[in-house]
C-alpha positions, -999 to 999 in steps of 0.1 A, spaced: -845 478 329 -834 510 318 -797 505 318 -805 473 296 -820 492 269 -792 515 270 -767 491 260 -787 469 239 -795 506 218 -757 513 220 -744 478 212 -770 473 181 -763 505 163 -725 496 164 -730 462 150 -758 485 119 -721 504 114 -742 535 128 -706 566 139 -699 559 175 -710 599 185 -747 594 173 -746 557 187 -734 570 220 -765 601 214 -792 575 206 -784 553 235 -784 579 254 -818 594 249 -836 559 250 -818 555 283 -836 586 295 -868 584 275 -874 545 294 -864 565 327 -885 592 325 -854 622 328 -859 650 312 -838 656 277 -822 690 289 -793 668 302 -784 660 278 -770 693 262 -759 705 301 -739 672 300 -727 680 267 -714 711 273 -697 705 308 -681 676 289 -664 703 266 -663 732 292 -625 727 292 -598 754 283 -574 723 278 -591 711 248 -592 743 229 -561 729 221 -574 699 198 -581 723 172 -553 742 174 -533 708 168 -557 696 141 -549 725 123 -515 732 127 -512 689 113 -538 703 84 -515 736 78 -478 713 77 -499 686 52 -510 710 30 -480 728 31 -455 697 17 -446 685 51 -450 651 40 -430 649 11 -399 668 32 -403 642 61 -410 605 39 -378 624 18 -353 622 45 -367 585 60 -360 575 23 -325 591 16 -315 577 55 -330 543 50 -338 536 14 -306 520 10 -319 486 33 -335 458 23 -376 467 30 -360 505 26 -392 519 14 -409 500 49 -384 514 70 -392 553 56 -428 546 61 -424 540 93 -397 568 106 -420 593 83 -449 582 104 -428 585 134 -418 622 124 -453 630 113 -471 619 143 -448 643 163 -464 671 144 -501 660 138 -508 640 174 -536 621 151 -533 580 136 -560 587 112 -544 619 97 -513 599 95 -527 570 74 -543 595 50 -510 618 46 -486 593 46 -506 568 29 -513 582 0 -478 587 -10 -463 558 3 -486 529 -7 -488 534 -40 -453 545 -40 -441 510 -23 -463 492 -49 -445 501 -76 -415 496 -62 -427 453 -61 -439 453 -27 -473 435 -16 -501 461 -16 -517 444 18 -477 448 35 -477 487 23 -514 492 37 -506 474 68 -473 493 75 -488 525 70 -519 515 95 -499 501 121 -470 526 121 -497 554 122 -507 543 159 -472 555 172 -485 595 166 -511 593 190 -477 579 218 -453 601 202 -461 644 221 -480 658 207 -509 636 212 -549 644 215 -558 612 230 -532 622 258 -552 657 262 -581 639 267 -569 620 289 -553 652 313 -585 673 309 -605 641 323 -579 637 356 -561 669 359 -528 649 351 -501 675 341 -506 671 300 -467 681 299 -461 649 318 -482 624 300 -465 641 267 -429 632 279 -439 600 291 -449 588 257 -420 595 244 -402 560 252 -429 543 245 -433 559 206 -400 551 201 -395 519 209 -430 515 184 -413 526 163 -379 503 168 -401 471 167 -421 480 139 -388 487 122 -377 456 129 -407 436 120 -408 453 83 -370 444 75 -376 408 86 -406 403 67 -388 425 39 -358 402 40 -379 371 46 -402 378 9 -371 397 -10 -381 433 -10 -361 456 -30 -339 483 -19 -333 515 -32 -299 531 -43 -283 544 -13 -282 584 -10 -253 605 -11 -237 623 18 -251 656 2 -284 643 -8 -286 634 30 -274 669 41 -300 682 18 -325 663 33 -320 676 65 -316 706 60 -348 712 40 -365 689 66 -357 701 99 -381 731 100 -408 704 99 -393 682 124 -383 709 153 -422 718 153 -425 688 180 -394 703 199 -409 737 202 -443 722 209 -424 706 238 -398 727 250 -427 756 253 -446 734 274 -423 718 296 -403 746 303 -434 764 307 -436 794 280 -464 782 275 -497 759 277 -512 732 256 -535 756 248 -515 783 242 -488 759 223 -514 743 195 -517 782 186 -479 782 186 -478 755 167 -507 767 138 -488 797 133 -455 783 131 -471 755 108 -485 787 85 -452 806 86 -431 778 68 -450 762 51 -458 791 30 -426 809 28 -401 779 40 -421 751 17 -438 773 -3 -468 749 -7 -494 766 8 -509 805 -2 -534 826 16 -559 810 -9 -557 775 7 -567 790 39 -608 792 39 -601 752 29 -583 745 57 -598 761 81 -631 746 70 -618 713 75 -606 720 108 -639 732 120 -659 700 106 -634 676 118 -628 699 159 -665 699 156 -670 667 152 -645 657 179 -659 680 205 -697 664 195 -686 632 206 -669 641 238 -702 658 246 -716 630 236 -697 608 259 -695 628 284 -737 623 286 -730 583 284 -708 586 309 -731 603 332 -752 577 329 -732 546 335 -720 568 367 -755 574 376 -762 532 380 -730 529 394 -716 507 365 -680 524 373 -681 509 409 -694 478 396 -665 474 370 -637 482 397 -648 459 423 -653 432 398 -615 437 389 -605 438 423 -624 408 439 -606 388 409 -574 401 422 -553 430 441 -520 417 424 -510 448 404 -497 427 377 -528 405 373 -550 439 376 -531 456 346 -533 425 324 -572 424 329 -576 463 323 -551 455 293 -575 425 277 -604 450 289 -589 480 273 -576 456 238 -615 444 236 -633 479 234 -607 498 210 -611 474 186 -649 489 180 -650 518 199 -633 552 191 -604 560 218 -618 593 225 -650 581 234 -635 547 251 -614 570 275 -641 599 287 -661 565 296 -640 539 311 -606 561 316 -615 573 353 -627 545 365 -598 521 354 -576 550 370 -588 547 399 -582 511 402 -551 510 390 -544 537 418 -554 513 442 -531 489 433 -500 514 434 -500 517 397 -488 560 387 -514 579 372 -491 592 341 -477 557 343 -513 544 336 -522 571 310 -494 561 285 -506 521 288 -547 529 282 -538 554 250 -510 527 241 -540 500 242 -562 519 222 -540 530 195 -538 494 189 -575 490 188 -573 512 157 -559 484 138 -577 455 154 -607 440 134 -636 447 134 -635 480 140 -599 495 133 -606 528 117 -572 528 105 -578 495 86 -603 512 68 -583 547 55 -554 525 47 -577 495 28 -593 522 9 -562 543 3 -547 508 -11 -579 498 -33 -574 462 -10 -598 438 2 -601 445 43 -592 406 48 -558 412 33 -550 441 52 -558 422 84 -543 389 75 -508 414 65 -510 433 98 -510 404 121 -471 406 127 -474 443 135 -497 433 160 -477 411 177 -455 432 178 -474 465 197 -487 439 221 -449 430 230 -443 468 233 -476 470 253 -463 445 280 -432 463 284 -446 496 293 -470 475 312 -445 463 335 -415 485 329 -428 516 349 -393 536 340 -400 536 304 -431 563 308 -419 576 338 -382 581 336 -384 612 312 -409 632 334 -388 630 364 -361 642 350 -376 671 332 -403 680 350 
């Protein structure tokens, strides 16, 4: 009876639009109200749900993204997508997507890639005569290759959960971001060349220098981020700090955008939004508990495994499984809950554990441009001033296109796993 109310509770305060860290609370409580358990486990959940030195590092990430923002990053990176690809049909597309590409490397976060990016490129690629829904849905969809591309806070999660090597799961999303980024490339210039997009004028061999040079402080952030941790100078942990106060260093006296008084800002914002993070993995970490307590976890893997042992027909149903709850739930709270238990199917069926972790992110990131619930969708809808239908009716072929990606990395083991074995 119990576990009924607990979904029926979780389920209905999704579909009232309720955040998914006070729906997962709520649920929560009633579960142990109609059960007759004592509230106090909730906060010891909570807080051996956060107990992690590995994800000190989210805010160390969040701010060094919030530091490189602030501090004209954006500008220097969607400059040198434009001066290298402006000159194509769909130029403006292309830049949109190779700045998101560049960005992600150095904030690990989709939704802090729609905002930054967004804001300059959508209205910028308006008034250049493309179709508001095509810019919004660009800049959603290209934003999901961040969370793929190290560094990446859904892949922290994911190590702190299974004591997978986060160095490894960063390499091994690697491939998989850029070949993202390759399709969704090559999805903008069709449609661009398909509906007559403009091009810009193409850039001069010095304007390109320029751009480089002026640009590559920002970009070798994601190279130090991973050459420190691969080559082991230093942890996750230790390399968010790294990164912060590398991200400080130029960006006020490389870029010049960002003083001493922009600071308190910033590091407000970090707080709210690490705070906020680290509520909901509590938070998770207590529904979790639960569905482990009436063995739902055991339930869910033997249901998967009396339909099949066939590892290919086991990864397409965790795929469809995986598709289905990131398009409403938030990834971080969709991988505390269901992450170990799909691991250890996929285990069973001989499927790698980093191998695995680069396909349930991958499936997730997608979710945050899937109706109904694609939080993406929203930042870039609003950013846009569009009607949500349009946004999802433009995004379709980008779609299409990350599932095709999906069932490569799916079924082509080498392309997560090729990187880490030769590094690591």
């Amino acid at each position: 009876m119990e576990v009924y109310v607990l979904f029926l509770v979780f389920f209905g305060l999704l579909i009232l639009g309720f955040p998914i860290a006070i729906t997962l609370g709520i649920a929560s409580m009633s579960y142990l109200v109609m059960a007759d358990i004592s509230l106090t486990v909730i906060p010891q959940k909570m807080f051996a749900g956060i107990d992690s030195f590995v994800l000190l590092c989210i805010g160390g990430f969040i701010l060094a993204g919030n530091l490189m923002n602030r501090g004209n990053i954006t500008e220097q990176i969607i400059g040198l997508s434009n001066a290298m690809l402006g000159h194509i049909r769909g130029g403006l597309g292309l830049a949109n997507v190779s700045g998101s590409m560049l960005f992600g490397g150095v904030s690990g976060t989709a939704v802090a890639d729609t905002a930054s990016i967004g804001s300059v490129m959508i209205p910028g690629m308006a008034k250049s005569g493309y179709d508001k829904p095509f810019a919004a849905a660009v800049t959603a969809a290209s934003s999901t290759i961040g969370p793929i591309i190290p560094p990446s806070v859904p892949m922290i999660i994911v190590g702190t959960l299974t004591s997978i090597s986060v160095g490894k799961l960063f390499l091994a999303g690697a491939v998989p971001g850029l070949l993202l980024g390759v399709g969704m490339m090559a999805t903008t210039y069709f449609i661009s060349v398909k509906r007559g997009y403009p091009k810009e004028k193409r850039a001069t061999l010095s304007e390109i220098v320029h751009h480089l040079r002026t640009s590559c402080w920002a970009i070798s952030l994601t190279f130090l981020i991973l050459i420190g941790i691969v080559g082991g100078f230093f942890t996750p942990t230790e390399a968010s700090v790294v990164a912060a106060l590398y991200a400080m260093i130029i960006g006020m006296f490389v870029y010049k955008g960002l003083s001493f008084r922009d600071l308190p800002k910033i590091l407000l914002s970090t707080a709210v939004t690490t705070a906020s993070l680290m509520l909901l993995v509590g938070l998770a970490n207590v529904f979790g508990w639960i569905l482990t307590s009436e063995k739902i976890p055991q339930m869910i893997a033997s249901a998967i495994l009396t339909i099949s042992e066939n590892p290919i027909i086991v990864l397409l149903i965790i795929n469809l499984l995986l598709l289905l709850v990131g398009s409403f739930m938030e990834t971080i709270a969709a991988l505390i809950i269901l992450f170990p238990t799909l691991l250890g199917v996929a285990t069973a069926v001989g499927v790698d554990p980093v191998h695995f972790g680069i396909i349930a992110v991958l499936n997730l990131m997608i979710g945050l441009t899937t109706p109904p619930v694609g939080v993406c969708l929203f930042v870039a809808s609003g950013i846009g001033g569009i009607p949500m239908e349009k946004v999802v009716k433009a995004i379709v072929p980008f779609l299409l296109c990350n599932l095709a990606v999906l069932l490569m990395v799916t079924y082509i083991p080498a392309l997560s796993l090729w990187l880490p074995s030769v590094f690591l």
